[in-house]
C-alpha positions as a Markdown table, in Angstrom:
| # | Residue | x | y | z |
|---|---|---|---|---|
| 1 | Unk | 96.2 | 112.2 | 110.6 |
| 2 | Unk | 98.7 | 111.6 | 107.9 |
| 3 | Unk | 98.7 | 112.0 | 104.3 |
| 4 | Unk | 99.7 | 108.8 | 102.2 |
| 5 | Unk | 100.9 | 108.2 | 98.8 |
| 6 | Unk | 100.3 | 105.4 | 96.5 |
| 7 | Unk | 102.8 | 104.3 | 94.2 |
| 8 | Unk | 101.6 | 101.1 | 92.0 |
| 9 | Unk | 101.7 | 99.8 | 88.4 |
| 10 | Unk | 98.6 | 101.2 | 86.0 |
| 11 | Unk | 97.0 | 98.2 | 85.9 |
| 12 | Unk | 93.0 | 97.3 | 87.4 |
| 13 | Unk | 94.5 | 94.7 | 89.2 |
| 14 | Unk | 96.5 | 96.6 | 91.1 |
| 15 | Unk | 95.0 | 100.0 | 91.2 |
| 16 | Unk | 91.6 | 98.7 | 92.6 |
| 17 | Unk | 92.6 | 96.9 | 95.7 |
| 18 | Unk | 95.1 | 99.6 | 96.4 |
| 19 | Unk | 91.9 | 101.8 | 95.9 |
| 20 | Unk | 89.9 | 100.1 | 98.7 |
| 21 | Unk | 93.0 | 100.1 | 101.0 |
| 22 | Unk | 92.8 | 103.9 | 100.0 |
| 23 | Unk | 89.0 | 104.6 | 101.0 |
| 24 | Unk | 89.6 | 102.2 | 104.3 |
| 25 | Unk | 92.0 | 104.7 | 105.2 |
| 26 | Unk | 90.2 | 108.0 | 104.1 |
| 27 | Unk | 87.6 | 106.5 | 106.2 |
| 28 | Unk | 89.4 | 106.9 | 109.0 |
| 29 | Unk | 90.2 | 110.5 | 108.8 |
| 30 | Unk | 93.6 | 110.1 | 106.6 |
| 31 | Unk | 94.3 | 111.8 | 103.2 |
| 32 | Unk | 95.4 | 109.3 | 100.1 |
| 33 | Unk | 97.2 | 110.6 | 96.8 |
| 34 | Unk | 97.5 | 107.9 | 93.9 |
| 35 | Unk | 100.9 | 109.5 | 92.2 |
| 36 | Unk | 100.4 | 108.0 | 88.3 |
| 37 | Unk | 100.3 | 109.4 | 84.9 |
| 38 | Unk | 98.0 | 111.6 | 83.6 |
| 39 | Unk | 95.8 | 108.5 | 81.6 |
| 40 | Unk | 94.8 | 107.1 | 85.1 |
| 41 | Unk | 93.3 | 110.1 | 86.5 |
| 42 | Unk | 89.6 | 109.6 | 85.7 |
| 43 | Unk | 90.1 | 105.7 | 86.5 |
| 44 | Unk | 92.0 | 107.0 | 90.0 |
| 45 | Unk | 89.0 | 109.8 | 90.6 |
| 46 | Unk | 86.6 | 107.2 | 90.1 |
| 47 | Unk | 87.8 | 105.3 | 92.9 |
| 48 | Unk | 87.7 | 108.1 | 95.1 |
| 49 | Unk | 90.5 | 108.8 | 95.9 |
| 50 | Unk | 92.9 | 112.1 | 95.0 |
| 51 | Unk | 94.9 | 111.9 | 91.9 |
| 52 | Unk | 98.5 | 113.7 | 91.0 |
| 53 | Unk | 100.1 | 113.7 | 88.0 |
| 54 | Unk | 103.8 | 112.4 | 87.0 |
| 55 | Unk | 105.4 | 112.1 | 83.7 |
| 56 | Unk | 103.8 | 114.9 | 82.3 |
| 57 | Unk | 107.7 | 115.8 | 80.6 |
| 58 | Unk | 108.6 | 112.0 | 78.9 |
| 59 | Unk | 104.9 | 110.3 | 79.4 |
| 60 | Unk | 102.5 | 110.6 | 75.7 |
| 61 | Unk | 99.4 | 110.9 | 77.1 |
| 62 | Unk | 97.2 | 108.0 | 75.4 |
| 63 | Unk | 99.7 | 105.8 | 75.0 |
| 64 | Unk | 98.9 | 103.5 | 77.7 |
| 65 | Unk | 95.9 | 101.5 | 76.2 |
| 66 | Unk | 98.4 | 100.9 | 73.1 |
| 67 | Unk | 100.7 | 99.5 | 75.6 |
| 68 | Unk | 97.9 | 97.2 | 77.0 |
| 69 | Unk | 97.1 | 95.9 | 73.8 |
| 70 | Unk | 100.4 | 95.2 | 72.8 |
| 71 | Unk | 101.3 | 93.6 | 75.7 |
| 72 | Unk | 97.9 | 91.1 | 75.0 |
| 73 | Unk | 99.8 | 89.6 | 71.6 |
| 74 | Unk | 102.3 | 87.9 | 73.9 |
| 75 | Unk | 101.9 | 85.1 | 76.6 |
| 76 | Unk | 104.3 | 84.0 | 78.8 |
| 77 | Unk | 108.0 | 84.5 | 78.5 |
| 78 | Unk | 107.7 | 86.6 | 75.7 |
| 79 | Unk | 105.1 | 89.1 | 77.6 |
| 80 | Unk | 107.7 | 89.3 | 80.3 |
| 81 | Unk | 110.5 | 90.9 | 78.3 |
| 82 | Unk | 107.7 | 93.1 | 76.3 |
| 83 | Unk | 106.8 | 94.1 | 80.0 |
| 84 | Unk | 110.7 | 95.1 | 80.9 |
| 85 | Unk | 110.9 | 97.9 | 78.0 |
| 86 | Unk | 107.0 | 99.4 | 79.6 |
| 87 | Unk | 108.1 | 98.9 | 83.3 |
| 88 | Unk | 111.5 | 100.7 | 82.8 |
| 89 | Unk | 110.2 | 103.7 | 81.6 |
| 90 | Unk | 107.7 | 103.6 | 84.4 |
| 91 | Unk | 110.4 | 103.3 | 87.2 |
| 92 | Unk | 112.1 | 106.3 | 85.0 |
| 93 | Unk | 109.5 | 108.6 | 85.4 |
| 94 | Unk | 108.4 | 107.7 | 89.5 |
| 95 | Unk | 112.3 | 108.1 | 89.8 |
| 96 | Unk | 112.3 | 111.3 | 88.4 |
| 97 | Unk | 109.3 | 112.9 | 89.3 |
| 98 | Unk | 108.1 | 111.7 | 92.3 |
| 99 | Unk | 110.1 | 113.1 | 95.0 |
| 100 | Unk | 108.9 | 116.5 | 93.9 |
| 101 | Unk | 105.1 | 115.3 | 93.8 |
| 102 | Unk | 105.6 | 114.1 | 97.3 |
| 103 | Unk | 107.3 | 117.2 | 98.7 |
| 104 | Unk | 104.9 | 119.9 | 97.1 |
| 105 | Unk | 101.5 | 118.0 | 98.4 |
| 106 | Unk | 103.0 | 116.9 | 101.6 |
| 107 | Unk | 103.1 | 113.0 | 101.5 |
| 108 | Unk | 103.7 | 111.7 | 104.4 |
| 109 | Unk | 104.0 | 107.7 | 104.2 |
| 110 | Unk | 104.0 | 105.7 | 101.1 |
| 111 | Unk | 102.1 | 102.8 | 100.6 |
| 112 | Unk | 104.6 | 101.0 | 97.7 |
| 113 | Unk | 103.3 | 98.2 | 95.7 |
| 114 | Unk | 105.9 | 95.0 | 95.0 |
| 115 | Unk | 105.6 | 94.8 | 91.3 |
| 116 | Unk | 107.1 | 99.1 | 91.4 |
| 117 | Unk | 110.2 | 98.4 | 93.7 |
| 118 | Unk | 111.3 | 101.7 | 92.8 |
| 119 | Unk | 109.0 | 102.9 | 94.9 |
| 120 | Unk | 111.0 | 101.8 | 98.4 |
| 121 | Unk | 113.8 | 104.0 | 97.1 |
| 122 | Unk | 111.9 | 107.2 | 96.6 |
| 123 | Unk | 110.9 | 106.8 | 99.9 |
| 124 | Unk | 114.4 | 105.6 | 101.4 |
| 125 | Unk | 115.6 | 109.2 | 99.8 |
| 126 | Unk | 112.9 | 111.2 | 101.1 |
| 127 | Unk | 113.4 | 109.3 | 104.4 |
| 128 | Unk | 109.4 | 108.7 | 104.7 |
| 129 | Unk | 108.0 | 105.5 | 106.4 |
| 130 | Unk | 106.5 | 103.1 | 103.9 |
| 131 | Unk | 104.8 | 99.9 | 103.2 |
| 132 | Unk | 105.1 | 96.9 | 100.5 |
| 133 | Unk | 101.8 | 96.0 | 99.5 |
| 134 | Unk | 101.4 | 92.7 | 97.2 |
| 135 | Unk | 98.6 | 93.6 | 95.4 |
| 136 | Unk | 99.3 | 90.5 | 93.6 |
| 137 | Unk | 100.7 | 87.4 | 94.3 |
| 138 | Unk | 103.4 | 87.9 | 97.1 |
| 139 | Unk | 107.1 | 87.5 | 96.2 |
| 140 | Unk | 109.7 | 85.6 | 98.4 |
| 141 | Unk | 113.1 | 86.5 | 97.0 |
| 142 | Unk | 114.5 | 83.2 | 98.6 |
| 143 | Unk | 115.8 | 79.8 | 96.5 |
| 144 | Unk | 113.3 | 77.9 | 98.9 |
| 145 | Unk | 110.0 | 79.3 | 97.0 |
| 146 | Unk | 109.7 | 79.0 | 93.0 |
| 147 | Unk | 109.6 | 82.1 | 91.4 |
| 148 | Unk | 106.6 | 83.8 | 91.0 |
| 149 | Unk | 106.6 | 83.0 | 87.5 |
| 150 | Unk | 106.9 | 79.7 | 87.1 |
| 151 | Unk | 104.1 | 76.8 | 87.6 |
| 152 | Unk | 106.5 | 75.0 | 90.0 |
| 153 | Unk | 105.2 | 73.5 | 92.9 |
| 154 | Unk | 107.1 | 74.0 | 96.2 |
| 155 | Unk | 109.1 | 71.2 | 97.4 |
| 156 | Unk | 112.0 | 70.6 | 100.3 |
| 157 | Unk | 114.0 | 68.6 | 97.4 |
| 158 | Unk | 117.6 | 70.1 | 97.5 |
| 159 | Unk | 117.5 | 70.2 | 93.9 |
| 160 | Unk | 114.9 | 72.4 | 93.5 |
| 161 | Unk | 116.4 | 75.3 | 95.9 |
| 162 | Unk | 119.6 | 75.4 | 92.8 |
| 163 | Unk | 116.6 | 75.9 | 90.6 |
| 164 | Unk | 114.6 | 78.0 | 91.8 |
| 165 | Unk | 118.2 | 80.1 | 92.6 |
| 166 | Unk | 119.2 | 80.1 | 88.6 |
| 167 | Unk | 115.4 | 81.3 | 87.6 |
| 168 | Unk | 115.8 | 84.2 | 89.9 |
| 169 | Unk | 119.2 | 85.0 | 88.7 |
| 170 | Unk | 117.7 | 85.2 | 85.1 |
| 171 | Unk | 114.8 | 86.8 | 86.5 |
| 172 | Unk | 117.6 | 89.5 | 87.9 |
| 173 | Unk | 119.4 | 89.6 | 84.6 |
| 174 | Unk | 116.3 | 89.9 | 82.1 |
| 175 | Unk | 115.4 | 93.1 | 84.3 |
| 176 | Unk | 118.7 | 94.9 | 84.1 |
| 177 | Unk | 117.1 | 97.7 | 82.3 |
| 178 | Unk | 114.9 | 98.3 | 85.5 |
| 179 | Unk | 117.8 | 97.6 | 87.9 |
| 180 | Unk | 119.6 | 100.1 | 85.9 |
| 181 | Unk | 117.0 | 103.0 | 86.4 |
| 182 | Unk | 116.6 | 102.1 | 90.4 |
| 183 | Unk | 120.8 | 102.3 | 90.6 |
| 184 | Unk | 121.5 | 105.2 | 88.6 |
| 185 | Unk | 119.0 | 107.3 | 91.0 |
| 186 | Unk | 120.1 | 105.4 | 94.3 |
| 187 | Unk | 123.6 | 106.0 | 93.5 |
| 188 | Unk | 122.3 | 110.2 | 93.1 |
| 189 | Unk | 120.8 | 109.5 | 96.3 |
| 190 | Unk | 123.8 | 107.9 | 97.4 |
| 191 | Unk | 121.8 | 104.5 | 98.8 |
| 192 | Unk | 123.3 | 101.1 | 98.5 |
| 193 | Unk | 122.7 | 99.4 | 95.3 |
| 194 | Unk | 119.3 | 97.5 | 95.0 |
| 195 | Unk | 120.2 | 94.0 | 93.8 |
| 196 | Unk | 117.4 | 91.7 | 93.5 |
| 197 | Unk | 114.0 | 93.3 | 91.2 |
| 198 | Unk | 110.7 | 92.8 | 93.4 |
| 199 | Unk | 112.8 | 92.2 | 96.9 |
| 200 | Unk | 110.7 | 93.5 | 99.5 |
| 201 | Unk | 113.5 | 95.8 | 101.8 |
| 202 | Unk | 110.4 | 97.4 | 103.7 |
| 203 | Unk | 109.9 | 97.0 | 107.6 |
| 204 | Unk | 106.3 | 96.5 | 106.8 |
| 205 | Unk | 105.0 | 94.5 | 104.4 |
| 206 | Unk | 101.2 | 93.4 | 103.3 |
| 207 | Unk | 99.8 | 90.7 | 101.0 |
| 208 | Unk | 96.0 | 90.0 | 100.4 |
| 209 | Unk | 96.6 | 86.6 | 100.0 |
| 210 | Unk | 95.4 | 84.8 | 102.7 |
| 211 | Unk | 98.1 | 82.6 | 104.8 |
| 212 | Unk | 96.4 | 79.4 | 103.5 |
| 213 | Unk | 97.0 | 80.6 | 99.8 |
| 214 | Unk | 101.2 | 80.4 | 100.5 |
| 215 | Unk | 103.2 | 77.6 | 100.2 |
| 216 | Unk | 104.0 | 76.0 | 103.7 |
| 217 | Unk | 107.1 | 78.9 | 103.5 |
| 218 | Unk | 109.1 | 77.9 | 107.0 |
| 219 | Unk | 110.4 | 81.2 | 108.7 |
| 220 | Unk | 108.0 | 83.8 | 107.2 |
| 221 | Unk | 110.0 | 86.9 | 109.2 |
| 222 | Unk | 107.3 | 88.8 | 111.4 |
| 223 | Unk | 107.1 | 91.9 | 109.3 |
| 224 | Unk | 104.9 | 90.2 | 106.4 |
| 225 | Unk | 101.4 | 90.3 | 106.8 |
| 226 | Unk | 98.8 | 88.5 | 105.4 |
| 227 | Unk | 95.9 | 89.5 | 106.0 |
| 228 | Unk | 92.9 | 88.7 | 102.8 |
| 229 | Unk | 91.8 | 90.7 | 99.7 |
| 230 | Unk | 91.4 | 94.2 | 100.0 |
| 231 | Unk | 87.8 | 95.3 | 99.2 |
| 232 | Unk | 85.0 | 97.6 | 100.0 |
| 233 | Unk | 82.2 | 99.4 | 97.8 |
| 234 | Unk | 83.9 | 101.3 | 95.4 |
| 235 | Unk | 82.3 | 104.4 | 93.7 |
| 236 | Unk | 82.8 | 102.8 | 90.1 |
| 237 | Unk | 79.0 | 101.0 | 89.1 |
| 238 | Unk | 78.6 | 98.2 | 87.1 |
| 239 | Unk | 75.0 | 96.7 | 86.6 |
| 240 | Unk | 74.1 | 92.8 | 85.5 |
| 241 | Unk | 71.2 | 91.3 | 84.2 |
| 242 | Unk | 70.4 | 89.1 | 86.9 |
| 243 | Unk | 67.2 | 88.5 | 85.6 |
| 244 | Unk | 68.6 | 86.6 | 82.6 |
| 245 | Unk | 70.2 | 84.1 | 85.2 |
| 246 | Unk | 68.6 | 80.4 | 84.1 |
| 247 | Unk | 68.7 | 78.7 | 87.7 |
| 248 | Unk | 71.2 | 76.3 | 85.9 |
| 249 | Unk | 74.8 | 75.9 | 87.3 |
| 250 | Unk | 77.0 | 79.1 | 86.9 |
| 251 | Unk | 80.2 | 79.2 | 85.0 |
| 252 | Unk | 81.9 | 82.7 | 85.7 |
| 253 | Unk | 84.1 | 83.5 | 82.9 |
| 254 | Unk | 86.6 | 86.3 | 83.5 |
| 255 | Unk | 90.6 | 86.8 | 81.5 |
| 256 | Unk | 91.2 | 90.2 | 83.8 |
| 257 | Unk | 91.8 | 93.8 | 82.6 |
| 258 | Unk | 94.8 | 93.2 | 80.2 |
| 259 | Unk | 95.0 | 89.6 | 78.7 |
| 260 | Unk | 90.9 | 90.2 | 78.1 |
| 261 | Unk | 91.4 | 90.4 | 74.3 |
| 262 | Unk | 92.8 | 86.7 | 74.0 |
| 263 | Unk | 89.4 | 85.9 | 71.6 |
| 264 | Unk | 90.6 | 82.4 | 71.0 |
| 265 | Unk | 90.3 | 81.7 | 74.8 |
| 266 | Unk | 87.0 | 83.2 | 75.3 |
| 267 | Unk | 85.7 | 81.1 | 72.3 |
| 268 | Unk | 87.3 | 78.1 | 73.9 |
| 269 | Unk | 85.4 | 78.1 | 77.4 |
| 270 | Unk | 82.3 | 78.8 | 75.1 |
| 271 | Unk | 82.8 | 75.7 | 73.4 |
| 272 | Unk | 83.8 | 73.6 | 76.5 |
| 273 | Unk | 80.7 | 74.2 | 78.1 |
| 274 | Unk | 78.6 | 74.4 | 75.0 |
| 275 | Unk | 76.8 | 71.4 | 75.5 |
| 276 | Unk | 76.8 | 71.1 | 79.2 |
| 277 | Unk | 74.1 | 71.4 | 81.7 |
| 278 | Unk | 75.7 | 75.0 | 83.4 |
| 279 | Unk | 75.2 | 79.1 | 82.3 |
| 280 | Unk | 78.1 | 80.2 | 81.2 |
| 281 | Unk | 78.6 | 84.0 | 82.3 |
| 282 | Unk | 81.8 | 86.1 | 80.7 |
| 283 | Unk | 82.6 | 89.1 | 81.6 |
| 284 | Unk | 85.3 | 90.7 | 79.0 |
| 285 | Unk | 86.1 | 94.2 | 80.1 |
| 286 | Unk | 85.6 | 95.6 | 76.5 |
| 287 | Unk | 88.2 | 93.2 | 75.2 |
| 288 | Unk | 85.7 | 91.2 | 72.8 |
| 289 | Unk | 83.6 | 93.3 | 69.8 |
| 290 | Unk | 80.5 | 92.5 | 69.1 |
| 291 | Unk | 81.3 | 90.3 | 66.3 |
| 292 | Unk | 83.8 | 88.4 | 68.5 |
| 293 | Unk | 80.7 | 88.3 | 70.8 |
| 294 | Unk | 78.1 | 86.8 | 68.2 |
| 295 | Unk | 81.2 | 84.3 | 66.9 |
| 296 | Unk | 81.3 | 82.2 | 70.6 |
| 297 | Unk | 79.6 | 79.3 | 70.4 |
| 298 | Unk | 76.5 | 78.4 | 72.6 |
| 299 | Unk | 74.1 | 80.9 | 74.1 |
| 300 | Unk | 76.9 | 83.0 | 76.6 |
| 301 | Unk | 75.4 | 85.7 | 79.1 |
| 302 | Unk | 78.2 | 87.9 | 78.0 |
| 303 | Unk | 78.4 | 91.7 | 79.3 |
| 304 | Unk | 81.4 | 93.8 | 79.4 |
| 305 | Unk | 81.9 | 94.9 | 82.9 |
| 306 | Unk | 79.9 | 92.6 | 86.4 |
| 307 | Unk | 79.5 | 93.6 | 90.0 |
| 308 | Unk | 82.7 | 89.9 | 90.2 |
| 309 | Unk | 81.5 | 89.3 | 93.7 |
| 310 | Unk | 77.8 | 89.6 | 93.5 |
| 311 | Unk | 77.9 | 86.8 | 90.5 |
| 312 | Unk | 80.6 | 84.6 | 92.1 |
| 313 | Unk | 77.9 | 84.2 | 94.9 |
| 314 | Unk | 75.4 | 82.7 | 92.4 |
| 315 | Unk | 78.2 | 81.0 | 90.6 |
| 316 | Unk | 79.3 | 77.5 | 91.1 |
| 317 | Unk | 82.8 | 77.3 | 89.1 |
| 318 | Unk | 84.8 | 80.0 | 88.5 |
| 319 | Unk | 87.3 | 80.3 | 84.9 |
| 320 | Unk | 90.0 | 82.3 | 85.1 |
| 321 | Unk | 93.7 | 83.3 | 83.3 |
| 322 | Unk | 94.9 | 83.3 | 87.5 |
| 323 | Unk | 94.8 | 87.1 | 88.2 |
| 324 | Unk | 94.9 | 86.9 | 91.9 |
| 325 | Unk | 92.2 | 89.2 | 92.5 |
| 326 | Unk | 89.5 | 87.0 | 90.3 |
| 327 | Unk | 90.7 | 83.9 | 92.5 |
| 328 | Unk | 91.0 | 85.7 | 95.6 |
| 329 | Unk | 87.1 | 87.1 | 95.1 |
| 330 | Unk | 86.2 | 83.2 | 93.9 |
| 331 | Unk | 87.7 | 81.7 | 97.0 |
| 332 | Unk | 85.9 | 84.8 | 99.2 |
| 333 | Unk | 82.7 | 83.1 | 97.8 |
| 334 | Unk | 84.0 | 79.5 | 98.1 |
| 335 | Unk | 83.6 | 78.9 | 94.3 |
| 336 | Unk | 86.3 | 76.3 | 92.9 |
| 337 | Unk | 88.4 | 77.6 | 89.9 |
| 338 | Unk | 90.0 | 76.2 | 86.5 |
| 339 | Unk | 93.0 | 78.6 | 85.8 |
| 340 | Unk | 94.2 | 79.0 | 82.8 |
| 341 | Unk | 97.4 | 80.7 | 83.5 |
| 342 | Unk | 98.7 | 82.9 | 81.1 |
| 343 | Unk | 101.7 | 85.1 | 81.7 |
| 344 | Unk | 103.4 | 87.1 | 85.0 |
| 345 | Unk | 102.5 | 85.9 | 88.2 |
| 346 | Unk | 99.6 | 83.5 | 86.8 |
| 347 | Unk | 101.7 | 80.5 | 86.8 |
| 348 | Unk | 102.7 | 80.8 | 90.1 |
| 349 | Unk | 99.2 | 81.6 | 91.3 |
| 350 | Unk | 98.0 | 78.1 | 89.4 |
| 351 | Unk | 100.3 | 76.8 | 91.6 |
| 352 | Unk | 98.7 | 77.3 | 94.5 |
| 353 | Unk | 95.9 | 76.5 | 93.2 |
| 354 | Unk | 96.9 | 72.8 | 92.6 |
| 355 | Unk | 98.8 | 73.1 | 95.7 |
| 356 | Unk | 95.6 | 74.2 | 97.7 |
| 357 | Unk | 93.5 | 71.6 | 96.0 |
| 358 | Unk | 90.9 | 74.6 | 95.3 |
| 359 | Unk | 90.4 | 73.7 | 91.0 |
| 360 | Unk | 92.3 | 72.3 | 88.0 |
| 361 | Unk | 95.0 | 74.2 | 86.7 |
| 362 | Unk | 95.6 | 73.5 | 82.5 |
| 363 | Unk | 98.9 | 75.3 | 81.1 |
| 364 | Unk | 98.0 | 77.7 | 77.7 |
| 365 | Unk | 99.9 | 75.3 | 75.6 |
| 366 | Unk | 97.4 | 72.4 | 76.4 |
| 367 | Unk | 94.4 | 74.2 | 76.0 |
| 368 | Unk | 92.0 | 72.4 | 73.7 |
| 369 | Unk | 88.1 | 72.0 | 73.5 |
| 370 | Unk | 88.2 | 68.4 | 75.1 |
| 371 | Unk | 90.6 | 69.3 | 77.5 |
| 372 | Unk | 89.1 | 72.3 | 79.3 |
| 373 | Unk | 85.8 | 70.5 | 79.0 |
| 374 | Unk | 86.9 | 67.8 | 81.0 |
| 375 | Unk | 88.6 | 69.8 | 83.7 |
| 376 | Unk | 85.0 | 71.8 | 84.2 |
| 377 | Unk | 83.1 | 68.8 | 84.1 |
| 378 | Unk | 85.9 | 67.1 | 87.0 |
| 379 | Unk | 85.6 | 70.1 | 89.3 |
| 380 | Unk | 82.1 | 70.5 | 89.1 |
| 381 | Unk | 81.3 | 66.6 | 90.2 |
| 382 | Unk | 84.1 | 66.8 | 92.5 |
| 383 | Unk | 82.9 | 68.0 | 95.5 |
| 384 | Unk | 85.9 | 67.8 | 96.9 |
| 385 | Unk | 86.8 | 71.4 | 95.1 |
| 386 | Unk | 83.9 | 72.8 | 96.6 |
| 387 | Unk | 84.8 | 71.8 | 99.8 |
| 388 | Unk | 88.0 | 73.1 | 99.6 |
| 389 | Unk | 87.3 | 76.4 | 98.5 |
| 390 | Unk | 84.4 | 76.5 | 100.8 |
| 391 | Unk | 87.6 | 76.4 | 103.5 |
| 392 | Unk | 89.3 | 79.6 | 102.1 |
| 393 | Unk | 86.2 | 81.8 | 102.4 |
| 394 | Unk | 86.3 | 80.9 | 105.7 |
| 395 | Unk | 90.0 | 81.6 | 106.0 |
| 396 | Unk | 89.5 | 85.1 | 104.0 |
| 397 | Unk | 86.6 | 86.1 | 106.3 |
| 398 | Unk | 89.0 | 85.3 | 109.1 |
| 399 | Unk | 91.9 | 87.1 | 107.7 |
| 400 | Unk | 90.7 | 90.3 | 108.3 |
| 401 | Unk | 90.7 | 91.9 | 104.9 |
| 402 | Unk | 90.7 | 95.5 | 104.1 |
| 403 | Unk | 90.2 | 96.9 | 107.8 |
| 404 | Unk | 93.1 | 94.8 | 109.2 |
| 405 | Unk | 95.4 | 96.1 | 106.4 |
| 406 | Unk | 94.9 | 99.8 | 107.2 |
| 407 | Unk | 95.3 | 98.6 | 111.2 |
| 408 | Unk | 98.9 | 97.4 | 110.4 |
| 409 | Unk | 99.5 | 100.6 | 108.2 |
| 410 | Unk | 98.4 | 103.4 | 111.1 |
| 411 | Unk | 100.8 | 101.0 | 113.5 |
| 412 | Unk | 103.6 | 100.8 | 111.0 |
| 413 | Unk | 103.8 | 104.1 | 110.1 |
| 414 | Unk | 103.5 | 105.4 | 114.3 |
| 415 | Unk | 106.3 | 102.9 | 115.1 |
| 416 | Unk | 108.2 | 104.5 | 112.7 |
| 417 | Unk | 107.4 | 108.5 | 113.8 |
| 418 | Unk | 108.1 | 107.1 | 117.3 |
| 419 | Unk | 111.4 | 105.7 | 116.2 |
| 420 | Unk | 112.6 | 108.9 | 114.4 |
| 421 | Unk | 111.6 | 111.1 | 117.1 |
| 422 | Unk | 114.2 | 109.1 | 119.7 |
């Protein structure tokens, strides 16, 4: 059996899917270690999963929730180079204090998520296999496929490979700081320099996307997988009144675990489907007080925390800022979406929305009353939507999820003990 580390950005959407990738393989007789700082350990214990602590020299316990809500008073652009500051200090501290953690618990394999790239290189040093998991949505550093960022739809235009080429190159240059950090300790390390943020240099890589939710990407090399979302019962409880559910239409409202303060937007979807024949459901993930709450117009079922999949199967439109794991657990239920896409990879995940026909995608700067109104009422009397979706949770089901995953992590990592040992 082998022990594995996880190495992932502190945020829900990432920690949790990593989390049931965690248990699938604990399951199976294997140990799993979440290396983080020391405000994640209760979350990290929750999931069941061991817990060891980094950054306990240059990390202010508490600090992380500050972070969170600063990062909320941005959108877009501006969240990004908020994010760079955060994320460098991050890569700092796995940098420094990770090939330690790994060596005095006995790590054996690394499961490394995308969005932490300095992840590959501690495990490059320590010369451990390891995995690239896209917890979110999966990055292609190629000119072919728009940037992750960006609400660009793919295309075989010429024109748009030069363009997609220069937004990666800024992409590159607006995360110098991190590149810095990664260099400075790959140079100690003496590893080549790591060029591109977010490329994937893993022999193994795994994305919970399904393959239909990609852009027709010609050439995919073998080593990516796709294989669904990554779920299983976690440990962590969270109740609904189910009893309060009306019989009417379902609207399941949901902004994630970080951009769930954004009152305005709540009280927007309240007022769009204020008025309509549907039940609108939010959950807000203690982002909204209970004055905020009170303030949305209409009669909203609003709680802070639901069981997302056990509503999506009641629920027959899904709202969402485009986190990949609300759309991926709408689509599992075949639930059509309206994204409202806010910063990070949300653009590009609208994208493939409107790409996958699957809902109606309406950029921040164009939300309005009227507007969001009429994209609900469209998706709701198109069945088409429906349909569509109804197509992915077949896809997901097929994908093989969670289990399938952990199969192509136990093969990666005894190709790679195989390979060392000849």
């Amino acid at each position: 059996m082998t022990h594995f580390g996880i190495i992932c950005p502190p945020y829900p959407g990432h920690l949790h899917p990593l989390s049931a990738l965690g248990r699938e393989l604990q399951g199976r007789g294997h140990r799993v270690t979440i290396l983080h700082i020391s405000d994640l350990e209760a979350k990290i214990r929750s999931e069941g999963l061991e817990y060891y602590p980094i950054g306990q020299t240059s990390y202010q316990p508490g600090s992380l929730a500050a972070s969170f809500k600063q990062l909320t008073q941005f959108s877009e652009i501006e969240a990004l180079r908020y994010s760079v500051d955060f994320c460098r200090h991050m890569t700092e501290i796995i940098c420094q204090d990770a090939p330690a953690a790994i060596r005095s618990i006995g790590i054996e394999a690394l499961l490394v998520d995308q969005l932490e790239p300095e992840g590959q290189s501690v495990a490059q040093y320590l010369d451990l296999p390891f995995i690239c998991i896209s917890s979110g949505q999966t990055i292609h550093r190629r000119s072919d496929v728009p940037p992750f960022f960006t609400p660009w739809t793919y295309s075989k235009a010429s024109w748009t490979r030069l363009r997609n080429a220069v937004a990666y190159q800024i992409l590159d240059w607006s995360c110098q700081p991190i590149l810095g950090v990664i260099n400075h300790y790959r140079q100690r390390w003496k590893l080549p320099p790591y060029r591109k943020i977010y490329e994937s240099i893993a022999k193994t890589h795994i994305s919970q996307q399904p393959a239909a939710f990609e852009f027709p990407i010609p050439d995919i090399p073998g080593r990516f997988h796709y294989t669904g979302p990554f779920r299983n019962p976690s440990p962590r409880l969270s109740t609904f009144p189910f009893t309060q559910l009306t019989g009417q239409p379902l609207i399941y409202a949901s902004l994630g675990s970080v951009q769930n303060t954004k009152q305005e937007i709540f009280h927007c979807i309240a007022a769009a489907c204020q008025g309509l024949d549907v039940q609108l459901v939010i959950a807000h993930g203690g982002g909204l007080s209970l004055e905020a709450i009170r303030a949305l117009p209409g009669s909203p079922l609003v709680v802070e925390y639901a069981p997302q999949l056990d509503v999506l199967a009641k629920a027959s439109l899904t709202i969402t800022h485009g986190g990949m794991n609300t759309v991926l657990d709408s689509l599992s239920c075949g639930v059509p979406l309206v994204a409202i896409p806010i910063t990070f990879e949300q653009p590009g995940t609208g994208a493939r929305i409107r790409w996958t026909k699957t809902g109606e995608v309406l950029a921040l700067s164009r939300l309005q009353v009227p507007t969001l109104q009429t994209a609900i009422q469209r998706v709701l009397a198109d069945s088409s939507y429906s349909q569509n979706a109804l197509k992915f949770q077949t896809a997901i089901q097929q994908a093989g999820g969670v289990k399938r995953a952990a199969d192509i992590v136990e093969q990666a990592v005894g190709a790679d003990r195989i390979a060392q040992a000849a």
